[in-house]
C-alpha positions in Angstrom: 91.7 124.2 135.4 90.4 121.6 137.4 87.7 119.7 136.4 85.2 117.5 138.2 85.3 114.1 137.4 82.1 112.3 137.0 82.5 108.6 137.4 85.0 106.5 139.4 86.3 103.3 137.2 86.8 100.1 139.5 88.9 97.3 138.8 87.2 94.6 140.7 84.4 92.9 140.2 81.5 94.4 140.9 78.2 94.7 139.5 77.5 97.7 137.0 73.7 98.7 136.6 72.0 101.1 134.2 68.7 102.8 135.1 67.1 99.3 135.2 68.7 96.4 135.5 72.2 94.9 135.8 74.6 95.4 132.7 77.4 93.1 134.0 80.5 93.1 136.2 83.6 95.3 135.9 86.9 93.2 135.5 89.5 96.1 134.6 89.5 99.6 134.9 91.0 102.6 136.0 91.3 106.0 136.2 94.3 108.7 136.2 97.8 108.4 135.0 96.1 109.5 131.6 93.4 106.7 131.0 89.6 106.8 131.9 88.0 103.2 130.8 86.8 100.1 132.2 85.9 96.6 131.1 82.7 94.6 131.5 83.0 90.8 131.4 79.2 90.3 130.1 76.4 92.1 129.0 73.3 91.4 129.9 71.5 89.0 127.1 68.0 90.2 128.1 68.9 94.0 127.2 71.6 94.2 125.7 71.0 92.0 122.6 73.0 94.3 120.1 75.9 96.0 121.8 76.9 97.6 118.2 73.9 99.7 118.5 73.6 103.3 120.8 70.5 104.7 122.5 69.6 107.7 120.5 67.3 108.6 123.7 64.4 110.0 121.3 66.7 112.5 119.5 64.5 111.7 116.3 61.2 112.6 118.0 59.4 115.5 116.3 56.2 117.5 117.5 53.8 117.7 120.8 55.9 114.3 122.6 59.1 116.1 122.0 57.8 119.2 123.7 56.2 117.6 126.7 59.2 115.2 127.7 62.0 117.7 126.8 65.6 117.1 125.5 67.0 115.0 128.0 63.7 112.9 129.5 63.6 110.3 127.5 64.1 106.5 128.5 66.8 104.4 126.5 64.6 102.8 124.2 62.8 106.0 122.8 64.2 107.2 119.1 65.9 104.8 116.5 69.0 103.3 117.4 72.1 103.9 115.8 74.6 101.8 114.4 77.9 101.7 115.0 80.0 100.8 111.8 83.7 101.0 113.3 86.1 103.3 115.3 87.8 106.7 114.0 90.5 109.0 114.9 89.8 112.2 116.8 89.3 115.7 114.7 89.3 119.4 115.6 85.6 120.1 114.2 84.6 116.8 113.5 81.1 115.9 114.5 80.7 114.6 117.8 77.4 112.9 119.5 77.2 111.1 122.9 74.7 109.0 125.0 74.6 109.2 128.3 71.9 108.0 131.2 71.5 111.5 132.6 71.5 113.8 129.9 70.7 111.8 127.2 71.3 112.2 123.5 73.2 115.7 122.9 75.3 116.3 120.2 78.2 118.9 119.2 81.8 119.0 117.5 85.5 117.8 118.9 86.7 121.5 120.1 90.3 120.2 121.0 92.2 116.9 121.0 95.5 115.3 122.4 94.5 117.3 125.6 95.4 116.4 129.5 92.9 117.6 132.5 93.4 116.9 136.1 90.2 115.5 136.9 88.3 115.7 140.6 87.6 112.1 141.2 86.6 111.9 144.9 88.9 114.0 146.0 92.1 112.7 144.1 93.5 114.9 141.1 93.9 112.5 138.5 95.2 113.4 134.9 92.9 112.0 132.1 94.4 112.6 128.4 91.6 113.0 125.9 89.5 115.3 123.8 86.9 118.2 124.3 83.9 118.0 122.5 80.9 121.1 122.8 77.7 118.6 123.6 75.9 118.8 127.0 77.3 116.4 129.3 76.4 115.6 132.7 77.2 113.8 135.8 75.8 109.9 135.8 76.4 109.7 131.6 79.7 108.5 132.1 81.1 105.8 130.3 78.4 106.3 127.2 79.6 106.2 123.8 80.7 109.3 122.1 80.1 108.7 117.8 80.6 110.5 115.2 78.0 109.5 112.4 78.8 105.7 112.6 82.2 105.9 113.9 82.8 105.4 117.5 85.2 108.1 118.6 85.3 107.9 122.5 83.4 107.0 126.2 82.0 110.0 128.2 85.1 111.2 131.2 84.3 113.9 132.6 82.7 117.7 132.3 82.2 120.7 134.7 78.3 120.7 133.9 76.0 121.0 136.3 72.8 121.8 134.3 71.9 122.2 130.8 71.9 125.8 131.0 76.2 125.2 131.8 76.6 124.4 128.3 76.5 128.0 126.7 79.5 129.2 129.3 83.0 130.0 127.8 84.2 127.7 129.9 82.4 124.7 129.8 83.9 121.4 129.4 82.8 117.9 128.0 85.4 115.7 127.8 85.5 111.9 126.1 88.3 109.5 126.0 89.6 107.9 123.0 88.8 104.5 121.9 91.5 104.3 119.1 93.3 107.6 118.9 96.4 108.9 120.3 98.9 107.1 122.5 96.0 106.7 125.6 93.3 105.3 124.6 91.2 102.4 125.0 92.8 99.6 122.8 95.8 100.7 123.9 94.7 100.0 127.8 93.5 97.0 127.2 95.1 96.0 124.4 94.0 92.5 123.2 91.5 92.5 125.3 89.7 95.2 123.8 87.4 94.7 120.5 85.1 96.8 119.1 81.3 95.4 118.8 80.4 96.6 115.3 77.4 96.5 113.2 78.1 94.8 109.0 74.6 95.1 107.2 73.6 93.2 104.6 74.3 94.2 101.0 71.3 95.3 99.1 72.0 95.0 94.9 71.1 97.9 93.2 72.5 96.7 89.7 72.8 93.1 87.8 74.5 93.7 84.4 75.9 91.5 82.2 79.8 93.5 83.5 78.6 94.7 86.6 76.8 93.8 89.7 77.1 96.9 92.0 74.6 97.7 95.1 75.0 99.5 98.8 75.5 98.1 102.5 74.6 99.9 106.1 78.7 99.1 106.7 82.0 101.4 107.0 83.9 102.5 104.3 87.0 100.2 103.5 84.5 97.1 104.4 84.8 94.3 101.8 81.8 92.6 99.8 82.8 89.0 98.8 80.7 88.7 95.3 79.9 85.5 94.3 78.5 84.8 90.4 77.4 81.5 89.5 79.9 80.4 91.9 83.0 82.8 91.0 83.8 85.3 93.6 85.1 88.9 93.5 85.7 91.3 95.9 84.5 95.0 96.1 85.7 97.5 98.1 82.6 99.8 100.1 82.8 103.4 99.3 82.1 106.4 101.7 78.3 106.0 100.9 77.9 102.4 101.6 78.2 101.9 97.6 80.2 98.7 96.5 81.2 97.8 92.8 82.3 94.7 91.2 83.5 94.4 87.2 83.1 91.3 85.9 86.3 90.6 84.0 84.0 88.8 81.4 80.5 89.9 80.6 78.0 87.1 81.8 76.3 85.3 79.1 72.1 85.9 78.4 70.2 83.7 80.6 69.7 82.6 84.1 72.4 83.3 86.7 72.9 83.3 90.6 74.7 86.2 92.9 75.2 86.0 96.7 77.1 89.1 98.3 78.2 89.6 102.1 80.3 92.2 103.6 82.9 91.7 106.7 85.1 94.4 108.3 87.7 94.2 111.3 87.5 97.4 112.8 90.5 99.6 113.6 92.0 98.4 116.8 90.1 94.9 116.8 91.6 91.5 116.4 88.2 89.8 115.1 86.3 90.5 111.5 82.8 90.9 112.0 80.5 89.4 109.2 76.9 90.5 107.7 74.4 88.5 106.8 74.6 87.2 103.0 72.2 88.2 100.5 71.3 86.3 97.5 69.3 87.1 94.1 68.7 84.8 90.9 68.2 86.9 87.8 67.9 86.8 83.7 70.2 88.7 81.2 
């Protein structure tokens, strides 16, 4: 099966706009012999001021607005944002939501992975290695981010879409490729070039005990909280629910104390740890 491509990746600079103003200028890319990525050298300061966040296009609007703009009509700063906590592997079934400037904020699951299409890209047949995944995907929303909750799992390639109504055929295709998974992918492309922005909250405590000073963080599991009690510091390890832990290896004594907690993270396939902002409380026993 053929399938049409829907963006064409170029490799010198040139200018890159979105649906308003310039995003920055492309200094690597390229399309075919399995990959389907490009590089920006900047993003625009003005816009852009959190890359580690994703335009949720107004997927969170409820009622009468949601009715009169319809699924796929809202602008990029309508709905919350969402964060992106660090990259994943690719699943069969795994949940699988992307944003794209034509089509918006559409969701489904990874259908099939590890997969090769020869891709229509202006006439060339050019193999792309990636995954399928079932959300609507249309021309113009290349390059958005495909996540999966938090996780970034891949970039928009290409799809055989030509209206939403496409999406319900047996044969439609969305296809993403990889940021981390597989042997083609993104950080492998661009190897050290390549980092992942990501988003480390700032931990919130939920417990001060005399043992134990535990609390949760908007972060990725396996992220580390650096504890620090009346300047001693532990480390906690951040659970699948954003829930970190630490066990004082001797129980405080009553009276006035001091804790500060921040979390950091380097996310898979990144050379850099990205740091929250620290958080501090002064309590009794």
């Amino acid at each position: 099966m053929v399938v049409p491509g829907i963006h064409h990746v170029r490799s010198r600079k040139e200018n890159v706009s979105d649906l308003r103003d310039t995003v920055g200028a492309t200094t690597y890319g390229h399309v075919g012999d399995n990959n389907d990525a490009g590089m920006l050298d900047h993003l625009s300061t003005s816009k852009y001021k959190n890359p580690a966040e994703l335009s949720t296009w107004g997927a969170d609007a409820t009622g009468p607005d949601l009715i009169t703009k319809g699924v796929g009509n809202f602008t990029q700063d309508d709905g919350i944002p969402l964060q992106v906590w660090d990259a994943s592997d690719v699943t069969i079934g795994m949940p699988a939501c992307k944003s794209g400037s034509t089509s918006g904020w559409t969701c489904g699951v990874v259908t099939a992975d590890k997969v090769t299409e020869s891709v229509n890209d202006n006439g060339a047949l050019l193999d792309v290695y990636g995954f399928h995944f079932s959300a609507f995907l249309l021309s113009g929303d290349s390059g958005g981010a495909i996540v999966s909750g938090h996780y970034s799992i891949g970039v928009d390639s290409y799809g055989n879409m030509s209206s939403c109504d496409d999406a319900a055929d047996d044969d439609a295709v969305a296809g993403g490729f990889a940021i981390v998974d597989s042997k083609y992918n993104a950080e492998a492309m661009f190897k050290h070039g390549f980092n992942l922005s990501i988003n480390v909250g700032q931990p919130k405590f939920a417990k001060l005990a005399a043992g134990q000073i535990s609390g949760m963080v908007d972060a990725a599991a396996g992220a580390k909280v650096t504890v620090t009690v009346d300047g001693k510091s532990y480390v906690a390890i951040v659970g699948n629910a954003g829930v970190w832990t630490v066990r004082l290896p001797k129980a405080l004594a009553p009276g006035s104390h001091k804790v500060t907690a921040v979390a950091s993270l380097q996310s898979k396939g990144s050379d850099f740890t990205t740091t929250g902002a620290a958080a501090s409380r002064k309590f009794t026993l």
